[in-house]
N, C-alpha and C positions, 0 to 999 in steps of 0.2 A: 472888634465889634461883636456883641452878645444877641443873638436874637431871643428874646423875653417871653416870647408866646407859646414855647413848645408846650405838647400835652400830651402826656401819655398813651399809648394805643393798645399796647402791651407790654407784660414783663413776666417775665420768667426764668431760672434758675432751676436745672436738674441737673443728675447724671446720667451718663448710656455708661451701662457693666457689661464690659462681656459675659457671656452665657454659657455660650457655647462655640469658643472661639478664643484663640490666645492672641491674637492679634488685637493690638492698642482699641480703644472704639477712637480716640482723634482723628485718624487716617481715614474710614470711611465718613465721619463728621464730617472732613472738609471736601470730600470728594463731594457729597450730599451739597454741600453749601456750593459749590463750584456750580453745579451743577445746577443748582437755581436761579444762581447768578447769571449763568450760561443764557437760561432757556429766558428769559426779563428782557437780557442785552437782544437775542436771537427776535424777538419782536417789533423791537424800539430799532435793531437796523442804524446804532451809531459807528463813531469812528473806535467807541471802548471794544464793541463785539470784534474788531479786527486785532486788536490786542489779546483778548482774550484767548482768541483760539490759533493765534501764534503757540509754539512748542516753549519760546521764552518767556511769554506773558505767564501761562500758567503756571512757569514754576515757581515764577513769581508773585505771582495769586498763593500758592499752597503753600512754600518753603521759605522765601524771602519777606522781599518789603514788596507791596505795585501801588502805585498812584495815578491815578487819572482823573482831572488833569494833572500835568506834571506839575509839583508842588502841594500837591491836595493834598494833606494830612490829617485827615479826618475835621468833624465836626459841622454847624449846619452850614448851610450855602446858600449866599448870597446868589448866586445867579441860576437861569433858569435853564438850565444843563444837566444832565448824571454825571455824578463828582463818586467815587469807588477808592478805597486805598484799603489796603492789605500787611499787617505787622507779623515778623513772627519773633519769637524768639527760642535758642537753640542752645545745648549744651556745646561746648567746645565739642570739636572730632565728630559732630554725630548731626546729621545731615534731617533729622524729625527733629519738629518742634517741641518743645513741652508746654511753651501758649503761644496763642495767636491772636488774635484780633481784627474785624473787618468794619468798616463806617461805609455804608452806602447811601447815597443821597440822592433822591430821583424826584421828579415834579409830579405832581398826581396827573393819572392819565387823563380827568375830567375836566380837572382845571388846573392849570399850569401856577397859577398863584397860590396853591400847597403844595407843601413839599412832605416828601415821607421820608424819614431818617432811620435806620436800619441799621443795631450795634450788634452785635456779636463777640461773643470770647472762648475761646476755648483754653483747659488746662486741663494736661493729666497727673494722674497720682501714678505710685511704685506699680497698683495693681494693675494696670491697662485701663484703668476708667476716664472717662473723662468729664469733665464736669463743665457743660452749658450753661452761658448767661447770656439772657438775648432780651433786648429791648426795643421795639417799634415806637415811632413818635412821631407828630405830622408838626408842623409850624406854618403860620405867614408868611409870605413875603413882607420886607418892609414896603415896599414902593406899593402893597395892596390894599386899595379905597373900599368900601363897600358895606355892606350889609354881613353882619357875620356868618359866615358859611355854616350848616347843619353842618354837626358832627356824624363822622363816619360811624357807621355801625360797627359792632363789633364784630371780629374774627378771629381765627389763627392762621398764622402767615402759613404756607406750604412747607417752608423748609423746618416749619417746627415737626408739623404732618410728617415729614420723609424724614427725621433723622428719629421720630418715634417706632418709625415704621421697620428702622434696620433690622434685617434678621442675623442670628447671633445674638445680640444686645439688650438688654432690659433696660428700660426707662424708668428710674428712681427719684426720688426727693425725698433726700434723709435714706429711713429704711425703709419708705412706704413704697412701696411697687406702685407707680402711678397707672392708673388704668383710662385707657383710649373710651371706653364705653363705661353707662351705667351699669353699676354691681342689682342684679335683683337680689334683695336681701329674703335666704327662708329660714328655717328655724336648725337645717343645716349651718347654715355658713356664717349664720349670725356673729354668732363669737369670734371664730377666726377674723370674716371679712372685715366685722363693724367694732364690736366691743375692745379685742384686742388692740387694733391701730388706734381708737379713740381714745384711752387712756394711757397710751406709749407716751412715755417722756421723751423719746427722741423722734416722734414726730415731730415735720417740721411742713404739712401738708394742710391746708384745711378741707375737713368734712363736710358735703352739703349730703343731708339727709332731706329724702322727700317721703310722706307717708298720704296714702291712700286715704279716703274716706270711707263710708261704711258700705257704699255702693262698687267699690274698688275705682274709683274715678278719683285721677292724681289732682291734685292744685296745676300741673305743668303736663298738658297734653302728649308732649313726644319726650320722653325724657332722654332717648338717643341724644337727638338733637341738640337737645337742653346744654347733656353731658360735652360735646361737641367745641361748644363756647370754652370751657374752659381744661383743654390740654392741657397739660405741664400746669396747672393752679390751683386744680381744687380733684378730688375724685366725687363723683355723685353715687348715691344709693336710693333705692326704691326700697321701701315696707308695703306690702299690703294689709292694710288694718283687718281684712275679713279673715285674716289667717289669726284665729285665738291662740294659736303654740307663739308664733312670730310674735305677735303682738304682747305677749304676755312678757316675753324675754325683753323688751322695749322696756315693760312699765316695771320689770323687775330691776334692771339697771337701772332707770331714773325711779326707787322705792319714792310711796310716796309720802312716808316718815321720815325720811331725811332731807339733806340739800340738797339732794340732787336733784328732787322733784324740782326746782327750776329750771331743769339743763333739760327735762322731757322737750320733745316735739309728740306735738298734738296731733289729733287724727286729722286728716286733711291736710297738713301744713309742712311749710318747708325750713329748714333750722341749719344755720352752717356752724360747725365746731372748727375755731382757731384751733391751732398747737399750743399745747402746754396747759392741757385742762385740766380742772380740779374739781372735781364732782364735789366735795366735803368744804367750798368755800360758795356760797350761795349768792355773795356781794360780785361776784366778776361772773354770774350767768348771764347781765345784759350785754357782754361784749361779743356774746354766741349768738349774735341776731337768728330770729324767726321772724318769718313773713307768711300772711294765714292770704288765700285765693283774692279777699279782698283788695289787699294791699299789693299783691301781682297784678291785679286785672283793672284797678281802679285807681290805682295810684301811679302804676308804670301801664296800664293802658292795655300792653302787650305782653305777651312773654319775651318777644325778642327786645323790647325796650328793659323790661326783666332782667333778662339774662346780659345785658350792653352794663347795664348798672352792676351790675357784680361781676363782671368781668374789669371794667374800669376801675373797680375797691378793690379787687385782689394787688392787679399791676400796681396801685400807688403802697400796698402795705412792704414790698420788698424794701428792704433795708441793707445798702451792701454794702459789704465788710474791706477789710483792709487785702484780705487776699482775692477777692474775686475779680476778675479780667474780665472787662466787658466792652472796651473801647480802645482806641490807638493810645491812648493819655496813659492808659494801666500799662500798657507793653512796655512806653519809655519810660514809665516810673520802676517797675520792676527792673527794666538794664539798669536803673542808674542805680537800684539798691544792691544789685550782681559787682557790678562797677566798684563803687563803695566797698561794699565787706573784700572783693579781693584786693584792691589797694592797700584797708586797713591789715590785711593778712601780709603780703609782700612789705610793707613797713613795719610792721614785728618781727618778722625774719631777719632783716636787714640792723633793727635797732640789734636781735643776738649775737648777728657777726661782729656787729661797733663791740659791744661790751666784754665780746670774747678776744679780739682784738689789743680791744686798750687793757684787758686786764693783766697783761705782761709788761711789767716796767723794764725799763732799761738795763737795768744790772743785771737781772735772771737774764735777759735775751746777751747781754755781753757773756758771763760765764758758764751757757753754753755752748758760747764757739769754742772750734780746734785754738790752741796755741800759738799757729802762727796765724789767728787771725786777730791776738789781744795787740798788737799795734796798729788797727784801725778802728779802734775803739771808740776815739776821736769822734771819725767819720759817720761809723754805726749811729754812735750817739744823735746827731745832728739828722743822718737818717730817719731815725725813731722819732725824734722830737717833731719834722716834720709830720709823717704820719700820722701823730697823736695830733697834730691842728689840724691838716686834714677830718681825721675823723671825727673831731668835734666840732669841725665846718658841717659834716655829714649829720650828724647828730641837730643840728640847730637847722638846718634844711628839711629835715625830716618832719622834726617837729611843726614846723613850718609849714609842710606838703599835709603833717596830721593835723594841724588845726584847721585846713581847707578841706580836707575830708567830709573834719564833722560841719562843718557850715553846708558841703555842699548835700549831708546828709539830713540835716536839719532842713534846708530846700525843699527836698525832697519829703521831708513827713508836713511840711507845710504847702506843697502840694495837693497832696496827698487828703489833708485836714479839706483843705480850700475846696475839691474833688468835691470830699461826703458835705460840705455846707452848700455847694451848689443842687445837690442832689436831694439835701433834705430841703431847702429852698423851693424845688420843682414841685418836692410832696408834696409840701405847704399850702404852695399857689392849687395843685390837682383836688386838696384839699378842700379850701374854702372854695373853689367852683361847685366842690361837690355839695357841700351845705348849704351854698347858695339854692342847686338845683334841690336839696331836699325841703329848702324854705316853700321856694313856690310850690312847692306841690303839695305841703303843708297848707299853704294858703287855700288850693285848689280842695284841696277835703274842706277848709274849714268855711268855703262857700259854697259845698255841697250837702256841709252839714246844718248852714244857716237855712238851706234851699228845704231842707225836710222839715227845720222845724219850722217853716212859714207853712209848708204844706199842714203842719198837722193843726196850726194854729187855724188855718182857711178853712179845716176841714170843721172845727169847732166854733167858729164863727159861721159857717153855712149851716148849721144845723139848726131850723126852725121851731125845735119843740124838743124836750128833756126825752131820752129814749124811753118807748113806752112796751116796746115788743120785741121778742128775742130777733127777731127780722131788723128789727132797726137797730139792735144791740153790733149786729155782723156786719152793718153796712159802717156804722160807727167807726167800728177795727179795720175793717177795707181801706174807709179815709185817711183814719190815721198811719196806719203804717201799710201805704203802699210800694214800700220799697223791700218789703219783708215777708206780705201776706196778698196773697190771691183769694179771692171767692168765687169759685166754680156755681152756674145758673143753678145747679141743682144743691147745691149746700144752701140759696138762699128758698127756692122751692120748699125744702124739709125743715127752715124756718117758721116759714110760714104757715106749714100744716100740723108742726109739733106745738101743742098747745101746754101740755104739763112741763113748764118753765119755771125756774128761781132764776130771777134778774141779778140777782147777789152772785149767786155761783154760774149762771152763766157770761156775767163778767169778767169774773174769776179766771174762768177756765179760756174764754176768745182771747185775753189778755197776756195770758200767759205763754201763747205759740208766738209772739212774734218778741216779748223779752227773755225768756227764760228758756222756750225748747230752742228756739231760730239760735242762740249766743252756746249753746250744748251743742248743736248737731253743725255751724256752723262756723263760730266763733271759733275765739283760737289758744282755747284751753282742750279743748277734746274733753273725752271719758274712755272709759273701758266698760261701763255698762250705764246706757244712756236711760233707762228706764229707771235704774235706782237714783240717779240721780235727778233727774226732773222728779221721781215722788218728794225725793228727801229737800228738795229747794219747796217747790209750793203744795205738798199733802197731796197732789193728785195722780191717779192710777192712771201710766201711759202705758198702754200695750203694743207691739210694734207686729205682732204677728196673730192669725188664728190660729185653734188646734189643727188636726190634721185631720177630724171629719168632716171639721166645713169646709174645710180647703178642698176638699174632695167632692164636694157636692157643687155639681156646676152651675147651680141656682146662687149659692151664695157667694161664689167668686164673681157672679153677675152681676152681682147688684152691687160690687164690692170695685166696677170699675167704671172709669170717666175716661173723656177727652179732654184735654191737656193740650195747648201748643203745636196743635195738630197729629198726636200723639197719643196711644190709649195707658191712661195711667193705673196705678192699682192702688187706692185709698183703706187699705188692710189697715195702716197704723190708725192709732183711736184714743183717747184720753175720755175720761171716765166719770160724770156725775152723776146723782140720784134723782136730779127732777125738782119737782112741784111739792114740797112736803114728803121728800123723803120717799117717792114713790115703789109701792111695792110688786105693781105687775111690770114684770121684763120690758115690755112694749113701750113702756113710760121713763124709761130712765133714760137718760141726758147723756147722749152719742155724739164728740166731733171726730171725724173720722178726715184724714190727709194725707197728703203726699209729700215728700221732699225733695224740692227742684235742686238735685246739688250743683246742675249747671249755671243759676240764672239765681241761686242763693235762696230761694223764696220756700215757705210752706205755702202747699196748696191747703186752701178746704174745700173739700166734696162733695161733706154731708155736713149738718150743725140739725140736728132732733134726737129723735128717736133712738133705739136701739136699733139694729140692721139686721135683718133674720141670719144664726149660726145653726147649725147641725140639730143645737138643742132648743130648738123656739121653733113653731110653728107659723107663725105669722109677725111682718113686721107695721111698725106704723109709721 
């Protein structure tokens, strides 16, 4: 019997190298694993911790086979007990294993009706390394009724934590040194840490790059954390966009003449690079997902909901191979291919002795005996003659014993086949749950998206008269896009007192912060210089900063701040119009002055009139 429901929890594939140490990394691997094993049983207080830490149990945990219960040979379990078994397997004369394999089966400590399924494989190479496969998976009971249980959050099991942790030993995938924490990326290490591993053909790691906004404020709060989720799966990196060296080295690898400009990550935003990237093909940049803060905080809600969902897609993208060891199933397929090829070797040996054998006829073996042995020639003869049907009894047995070789060989790669169909099978199913869950959540924007355009619809259906005043122009923008723009009491104040207005260009310009600058500074193209680009989309002069005399003058940095959110904001940034006909004294020209909420996504406005007294103005209006 099959239980059908399993799901993925984790997966992962490295190597521990030694470093600094000649000693195998398998050896302390399984001590590492024993030892977690140990400390699980050491809680739970069954009759397996008495086996365990018997002197027999454990050598048969690390060097042999162990089962408990007796019989248990891996895979899920039907009953509600811890079920453990242990394979190894070993060169003739030599008492270390070169793989292992361990299946532990234990009930979840919350509710006994999941169970948590625990594979592990170890194998070494010539050089002392050893190469980890290790998969976590939880299932149903069948005999369990109910309401479908919330999926566990994600994690990383401890013994992934401890066998990364060995000292001596480096933790690899492929050639990429897998790193425990986020890499801070600077205009040092850029190359080496990011550029180099992200264009290596023999990586086999994906990249999760994350980049700063322009306030240095990440999309992902603790990136420690973050990095955390996914051990042994992904390596994470941090840009901070206010660094022009760092940031420039970014936009010069993704130029933005060529293709690779699609493989950019944006300011603000997070971007994973699969292995085997090609900057020069522009049609395989959507399989390098980016995700911009919205789609973190709005559509996964959380970052730990975030970080569950990419942890969950890493585990389902492994694909494994005909050599990887990862359960008790791969140990007895592997004896029985060991099995195999030495059989087939011992029957080639044996066909050379037949045919060295038979290829002495009669006569040559008679004239070389002594003289007085040619009067049992006779005898000889009938001797030989026997032999020669013997050996071609031996011969036709052989053959016999090789043609059940290759069937039992054939078995065994039909196994083997049956193994990776079940495995891609699981993908499948991990698969469409996952699309299923990207559906609804599809759905959930697309009646968040219906929800804004009824608000804006409500907002032009409430309005009782064609706007007639820059004050009614601001309230207008307020309605409609309050998911994008704020208006601070005194932006609508300096409405209403700034009287040299063009309702055309003050249109223009209200309309323009919540599609054009809000989708630039927030959106998930980014820039490298936000100013050029909002002039070059709609002709207008955004300035984001003052000189440095009015900055210095403590009157105009006065008048240049609000409260915000319970919070004193600084409204410096400004886009630029001329007024009433083109207005020529200072005081008259058409000032919106804001802030940019990057926590909460929104532009504030401040101010909407006037020009704001600087260094070089005497008075404002």
């Amino acid at each position: 019997m099959r239980i059908e429901n399993e799901q993925i929890h984790y997966r992962t594939r490295f190597e521990l190298c030694p470093y600094s140490t000649t000693q195998q990394a398998l050896v302390p691997a399984l001590r590492c694993i024993f030892r977690w094993i140990l400390g699980k049983e050491l809680k739970r207080k069954g009759p397996l911790l008495d086996l365990l830490q018997s002197q027999q149990g454990k050598v048969d945990f690390l060097v042999n086979s162990f089962q408990y219960p007796n019989g248990y040979s891996g895979g899920l379990n039907n009953c509600d007990q811890v079920a453990l078994a242990t394979r190894a397997l070993k060169r003739p004369g030599n008492t270390s294993p070169v793989c292992w394999a361990l299946e532990y089966d234990e009930p979840d400590g919350s509710n006994s009706f999941r169970h948590w399924h625990t594979r592990i494989g170890l194998s070494t190479t010539a050089d002392g390394t050893c190469i980890v496969n290790a998969k976590v998976s939880y299932y149903l009971l069948p005999n369990y009724f109910g309401a479908p249980m919330r999926d566990p959050g994600a994690n990383i099991p401890n013994f992934i934590k401890d066998l990364i942790s060995l000292d001596e030993y480096q933790y690899c995938v492929g050639e990429t040194i897998a790193e425990p924490d986020y890499i801070q990326l600077t205009p040092n290490n850029f190359q080496s840490e990011f550029a180099d591993n992200l264009l290596s053909e023999e990586r086999e790691l994906p990249l999760i790059l994350v980049t700063s906004d322009y306030n240095g404020i990440y999309p992902i709060s603790n990136l420690s954390k973050f990095a955390s989720f996914f051990l042994g799966m992904a390596n994470v990196y941090g840009l901070d966009w206010r660094d022009w060296e760092l940031r420039n080295q970014l936009l010069d690898l993704f130029d933005r003449n060529s293709s690779a400009y699609s493989y950019r990550c944006s300011c603000g935003n997070l971007r994973i690079y699969l292995p085997k990237i090609d900057l020069s093909n522009s049609s395989e940049s959507p399989n390098h997902r980016f995700f911009t803060p919205d789609i973190i905080h709005e559509r996964y809600h959380s970052e730990k909901q975030f970080a569950d969902m990419l942890n969950r897609s890493f585990g389902r993208s492994y694909i494994r191979t005909e050599d990887d060891i990862l359960d008790l199933n791969d140990i007895a397929l592997r004896e029985g291919r060991i099995a195999v090829e030495e059989n087939k070797r011992k029957i080639e040996e044996l066909k050379k002795k037949l045919d060295q054998s038979s290829s002495r006829d009669n006569a040559s073996y008679i004239l070389e005996q002594p003289d007085e042995n040619i009067v049992d020639t006779e005898k000889i003869r009938m001797q030989l003659e026997r032999e020669r049907e013997n050996g071609e009894y031996l011969k036709e047995l052989l053959a016999v014993y090789e043609k059940g070789q290759a069937e039992l060989l054939l078995q065994i790669e039909n196994l083997e086949y049956r193994n990776m169909e079940l495995e891609e099978e699981a993908r499948g199913n991990q698969a469409m749950r996952y699309h299923l869950e990207q559906e609804k959540l599809r759905a959930e924007e697309n009646a968040n998206e219906a929800k804004s355009l009824q608000r804006e619809l409500d907002a032009v259906n409430s309005m009782d008269h064609v706007p007639t005043t820059l004050e009614d122009l601001l309230q207008l923008a307020a309605n409609l896009w309050k998911n994008k723009v704020v208006v601070l009491d005194e932006a609508y104040r300096s409405a209403r007192e700034f009287k040299q207005y063009d309702m055309d260009e003050s249109w223009k310009m209200l309309s323009s912060l919540p599609n054009c600058l809000w989708r630039i500074a927030f959106g998930t193209q980014g820039c490298s210089n936000m100013e050029q680009e909002y002039r070059a989309e709609t002709g207008i002069t955004l300035t984001l900063r003052e000189s440095g005399t009015t900055n210095a003058d403590a009157e105009c940095r006065r008048l240049r701040k609000r409260n915000y959110d319970g919070r004193e904001i600084d409204i410096t940034p400004h886009i630029k119009g001329n007024g009433a006909r083109n207005a020529s004294r200072v005081s008259d020209k058409f000032r919106i002055h804001f802030y940019l909420d990057e926590k909460n996504r929104k532009v504030v406005i401040g101010h909407c009139g006037g020009h704001i007294k600087t260094a070089g103005t005497s008075r404002m209006q």
